[in-house]
C-alpha positions in Angstrom: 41.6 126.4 112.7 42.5 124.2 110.0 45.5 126.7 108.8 46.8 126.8 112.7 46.2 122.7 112.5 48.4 122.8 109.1 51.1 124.7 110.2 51.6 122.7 113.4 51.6 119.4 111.2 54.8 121.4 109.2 56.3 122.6 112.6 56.0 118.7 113.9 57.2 117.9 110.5 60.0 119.5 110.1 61.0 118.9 114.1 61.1 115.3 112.8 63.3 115.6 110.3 65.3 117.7 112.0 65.7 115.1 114.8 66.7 112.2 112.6 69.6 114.4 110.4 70.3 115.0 114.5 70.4 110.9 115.4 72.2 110.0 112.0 74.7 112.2 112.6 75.3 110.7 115.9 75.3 107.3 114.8 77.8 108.5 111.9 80.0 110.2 114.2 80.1 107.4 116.3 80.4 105.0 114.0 83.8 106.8 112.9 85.0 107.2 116.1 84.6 103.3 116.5 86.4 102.3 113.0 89.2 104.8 114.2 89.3 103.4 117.6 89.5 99.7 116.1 92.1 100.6 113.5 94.6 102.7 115.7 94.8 101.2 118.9 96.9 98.5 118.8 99.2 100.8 116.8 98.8 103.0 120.0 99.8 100.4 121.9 102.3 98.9 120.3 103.9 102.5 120.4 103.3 102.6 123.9 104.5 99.2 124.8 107.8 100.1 122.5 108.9 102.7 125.1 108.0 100.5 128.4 110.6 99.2 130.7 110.6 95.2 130.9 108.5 95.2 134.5 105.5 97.2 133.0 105.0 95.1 129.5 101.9 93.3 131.1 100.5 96.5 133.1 97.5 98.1 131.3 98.6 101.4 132.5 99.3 104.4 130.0 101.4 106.4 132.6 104.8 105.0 133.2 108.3 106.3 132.9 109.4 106.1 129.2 112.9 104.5 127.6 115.0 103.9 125.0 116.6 101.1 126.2 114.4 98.6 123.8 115.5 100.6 120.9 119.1 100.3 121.5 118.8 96.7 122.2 117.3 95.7 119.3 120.5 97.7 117.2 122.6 95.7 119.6 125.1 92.6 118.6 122.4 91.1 120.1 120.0 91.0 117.2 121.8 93.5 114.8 119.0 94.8 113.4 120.4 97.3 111.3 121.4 94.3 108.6 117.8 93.7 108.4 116.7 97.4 107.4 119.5 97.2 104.9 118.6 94.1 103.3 115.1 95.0 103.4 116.2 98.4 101.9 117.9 97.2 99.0 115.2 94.7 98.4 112.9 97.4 97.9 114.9 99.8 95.9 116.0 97.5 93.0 112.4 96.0 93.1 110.9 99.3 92.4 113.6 100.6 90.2 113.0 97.7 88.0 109.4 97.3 88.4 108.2 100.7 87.6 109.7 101.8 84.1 108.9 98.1 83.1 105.7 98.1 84.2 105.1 101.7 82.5 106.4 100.6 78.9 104.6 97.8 79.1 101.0 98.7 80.2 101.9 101.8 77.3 102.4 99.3 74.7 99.2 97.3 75.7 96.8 100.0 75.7 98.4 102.1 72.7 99.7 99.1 69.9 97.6 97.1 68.8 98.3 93.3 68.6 96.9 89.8 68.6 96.0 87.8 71.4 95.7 90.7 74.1 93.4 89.7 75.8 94.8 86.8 76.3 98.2 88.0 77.2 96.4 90.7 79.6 94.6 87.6 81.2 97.8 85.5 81.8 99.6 88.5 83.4 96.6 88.8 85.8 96.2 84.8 86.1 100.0 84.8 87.8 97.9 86.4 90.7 95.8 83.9 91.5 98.8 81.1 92.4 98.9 80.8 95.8 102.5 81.6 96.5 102.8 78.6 98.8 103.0 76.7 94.8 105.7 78.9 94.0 107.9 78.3 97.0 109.5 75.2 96.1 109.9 75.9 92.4 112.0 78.8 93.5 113.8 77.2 96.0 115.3 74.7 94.2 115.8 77.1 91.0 118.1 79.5 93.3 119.8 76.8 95.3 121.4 75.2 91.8 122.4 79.1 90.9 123.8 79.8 93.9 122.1 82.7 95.0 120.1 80.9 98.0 119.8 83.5 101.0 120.6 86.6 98.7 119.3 89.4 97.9 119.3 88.7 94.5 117.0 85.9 95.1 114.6 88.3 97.0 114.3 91.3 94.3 113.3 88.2 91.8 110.5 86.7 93.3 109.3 90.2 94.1 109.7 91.2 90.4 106.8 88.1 90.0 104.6 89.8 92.0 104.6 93.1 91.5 105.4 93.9 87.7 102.0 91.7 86.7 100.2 94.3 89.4 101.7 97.5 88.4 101.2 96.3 84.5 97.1 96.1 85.7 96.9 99.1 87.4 99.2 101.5 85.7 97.4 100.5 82.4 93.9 101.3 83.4 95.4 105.0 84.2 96.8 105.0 80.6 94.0 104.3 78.4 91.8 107.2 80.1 94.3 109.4 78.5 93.3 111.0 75.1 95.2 109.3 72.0 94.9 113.1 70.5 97.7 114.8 72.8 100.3 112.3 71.9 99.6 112.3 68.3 99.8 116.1 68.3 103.4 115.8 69.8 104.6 113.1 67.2 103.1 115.1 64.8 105.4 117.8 66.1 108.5 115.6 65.5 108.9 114.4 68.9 110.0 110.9 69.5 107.9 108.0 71.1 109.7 107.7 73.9 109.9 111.8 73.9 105.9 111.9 74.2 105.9 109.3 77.2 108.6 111.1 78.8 106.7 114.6 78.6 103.3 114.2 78.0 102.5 110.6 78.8 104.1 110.2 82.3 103.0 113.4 84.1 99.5 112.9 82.8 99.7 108.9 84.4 101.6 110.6 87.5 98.8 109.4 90.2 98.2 106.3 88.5 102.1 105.7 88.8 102.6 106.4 92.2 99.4 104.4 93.3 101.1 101.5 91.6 104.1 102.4 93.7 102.3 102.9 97.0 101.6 98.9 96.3 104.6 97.8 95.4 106.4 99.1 98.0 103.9 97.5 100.8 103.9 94.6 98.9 107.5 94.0 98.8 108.1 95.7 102.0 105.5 93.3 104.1 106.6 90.4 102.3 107.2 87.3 104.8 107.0 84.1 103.1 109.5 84.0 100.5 111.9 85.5 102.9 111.2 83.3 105.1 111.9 80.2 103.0 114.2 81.5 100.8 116.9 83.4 103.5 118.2 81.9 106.7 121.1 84.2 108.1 122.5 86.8 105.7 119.3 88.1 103.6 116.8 88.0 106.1 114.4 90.7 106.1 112.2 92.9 108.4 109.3 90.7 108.3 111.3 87.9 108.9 113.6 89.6 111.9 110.5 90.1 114.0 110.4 87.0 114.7 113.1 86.6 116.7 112.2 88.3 119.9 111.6 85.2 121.5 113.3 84.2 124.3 113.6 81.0 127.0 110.3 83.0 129.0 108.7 83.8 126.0 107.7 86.5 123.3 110.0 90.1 124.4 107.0 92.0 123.8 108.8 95.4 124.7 111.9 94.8 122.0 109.6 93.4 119.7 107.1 96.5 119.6 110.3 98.6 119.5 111.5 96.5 116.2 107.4 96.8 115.0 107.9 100.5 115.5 111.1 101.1 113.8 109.7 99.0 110.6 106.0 100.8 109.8 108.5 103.9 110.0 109.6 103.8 106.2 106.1 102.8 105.2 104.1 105.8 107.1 106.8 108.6 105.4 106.6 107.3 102.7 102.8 107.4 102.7 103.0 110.8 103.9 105.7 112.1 101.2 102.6 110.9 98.7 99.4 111.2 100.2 97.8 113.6 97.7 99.2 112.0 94.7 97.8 108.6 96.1 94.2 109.9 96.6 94.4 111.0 93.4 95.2 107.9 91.8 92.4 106.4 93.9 90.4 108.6 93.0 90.6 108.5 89.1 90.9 104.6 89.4 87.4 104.8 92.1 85.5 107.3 89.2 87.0 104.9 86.2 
C-alpha cells in the first residue's frame, strides 16, 4: 500500500512539473510573440501605408490595391529626395572613413602604451558624452557660420566626428585589451613592424569589436536630426531632416511620408544584414567581458 501510495505521489509529482515547464513555456512563447508584435508593427504598417493610394491612408484595411505612385513622388521636383540620400550618403561615408582607423590607433595606443594621466584622459573622452547636444548647438553654429561652411556637408561630418570617435575610442578599446600582449610580441620579435602587427594580427583579432563600433556609428550618424536640423537649411539637409517635409495645407501626407520612412531604414537594415554575425559576435564578447 504505502509503495503504490509513493509511486502515485512521484506520478502526481512529476505531472506537476511537467505542467508548469508546459505553462512557462506558454507564457514565454507568448511573451515573444507580444515583444515581436510591439516592435514590428508599425514598421508593418508604415510599409503598408507606403504603398496605399491617397483615399485609403486612414482605412484600417490590409487588402487594398498597391502603388508606386508615393515612391515616385517623393523622387519628384517636388521634394527631390534623391539630394537628401546623397547628402546623407556622404555624410556617413567620410564620418566612418575617418572615425574608424582613428578610433582603432587610438583605443590601441591606450590599452597597449603606457602613459600618465590615462585615466583621466579615458574619462574626458567618455565625459564629452554626457553634454547634452542641445549645449553644443550654438557653439557650433556660430564656429561654422564665421568659416563659412554653414549648411555643408563639411559642417555635418564634423560634428559627427564629436560624437562618434569618443564612442568607437570606448568600445573598440575594451575589444583590444582582451587580446593577449603575447601574439604581438611574438610578431615584433619576428621583425615585423608596429603598424605590421595591427595590420595582421591586431585587427582581424578586434574584427567583431570593429564592426560593432561601426554598426553604431553608422546609426548614429545616420539617425542624426538635430545638428542637421540647426546647422543645414536648403542644400545639406539630410534624411532625418527631409522627413519632415511631407506636410501639406491638410496636413501630415502620411502615404509619401511612409514611402520616404521606407526608402531611409533601407541602407540601415542591409547594412545590418551584410554584418549580422560579425555584430553578434561583437556583442557577444563585449556581453561575456
Amino acid at each position: 500500500m504505502n509503495s503504490v501510495t509513493a509511486a502515485q505521489k512521484e506520478k502526481q509529482a512529476a505531472k506537476a512539473v511537467s505542467t508548469r515547464r508546459i505553462a512557462a513555456e506558454v507564457v514565454e512563447k507568448v511573451g515573444v510573440l507580444l515583444v515581436v508584435t510591439f516592435l514590428f508593427l508599425p514598421i508593418f504598417w508604415i510599409a503598408l501605408t507606403a504603398f496605399k493610394p491617397a483615399s485609403e491612408v486612414y482605412s484600417l484595411s490590409v487588402f487594398f490595391q498597391p502603388t508606386l505612385e508615393n515612391f515616385s513622388r517623393i523622387f519628384s521636383s517636388a521634394y527631390n529626395f534623391e539630394n537628401f540620400y546623397f547628402n546623407s550618403s556622404i555624410v556617413v561615408f567620410f564620418t566612418l572613413l575617418i572615425t574608424l582607423p582613428v578610433s582603432v590607433l587610438a583605443a590601441y595606443s591606450i590599452s597597449r602604451f603606457q602613459m600618465r594621466g590615462k585615466q583621466v584622459f579615458m574619462f574626458a573622452i567618455l565625459a564629452t558624452q554626457f553634454i547634452p547636444l542641445i549645449v553644443n548647438v550654438i557653439p557650433f553654429f556660430i564656429m561654422f557660420r564665421n568659416w563659412g561652411i554653414l549648411d555643408t556637408t563639411l559642417a555635418l561630418i564634423i560634428v559627427n566626428l564629436g560624437h562618434t570617435i569618443p564612442y568607437a575610442i570606448w568600445l573598440i578599446k575594451g575589444f583590444i585589451d582582451s587580446i593577449p600582449k603575447d601574439i604581438e610580441e611574438a610578431g615584433l620579435i619576428d621583425g615585423a613592424g608596429r603598424m605590421k602587427v595591427i595590420w595582421h594580427i591586431l585587427l582581424p583579432m578586434a574584427r567583431p569589436g570593429i564592426i560593432t563600433a561601426t554598426v553604431f556609428c553608422f546609426v548614429i550618424t545616420w539617425n542624426e536630426y538635430m545638428f542637421a536640423l540647426i546647422l543645414t537649411n536648403q542644400d545639406a539637409v539630410t534624411l532625418p531632416v527631409a522627413l519632415s517635409y511631407f506636410v501639406g495645407e491638410n496636413g501630415v501626407i502620411w502615404n509619401e511620408m511612409a514611402a520616404a520612412g521606407m526608402i531611409y531604414v533601407l541602407p540601415t537594415v542591409v547594412f545590418m544584414l551584410l554584418v549580422r554575425k560579425q555584430f553578434v559576435k561583437g556583442m557577444s564578447a563585449g556581453a561575456v567581458k
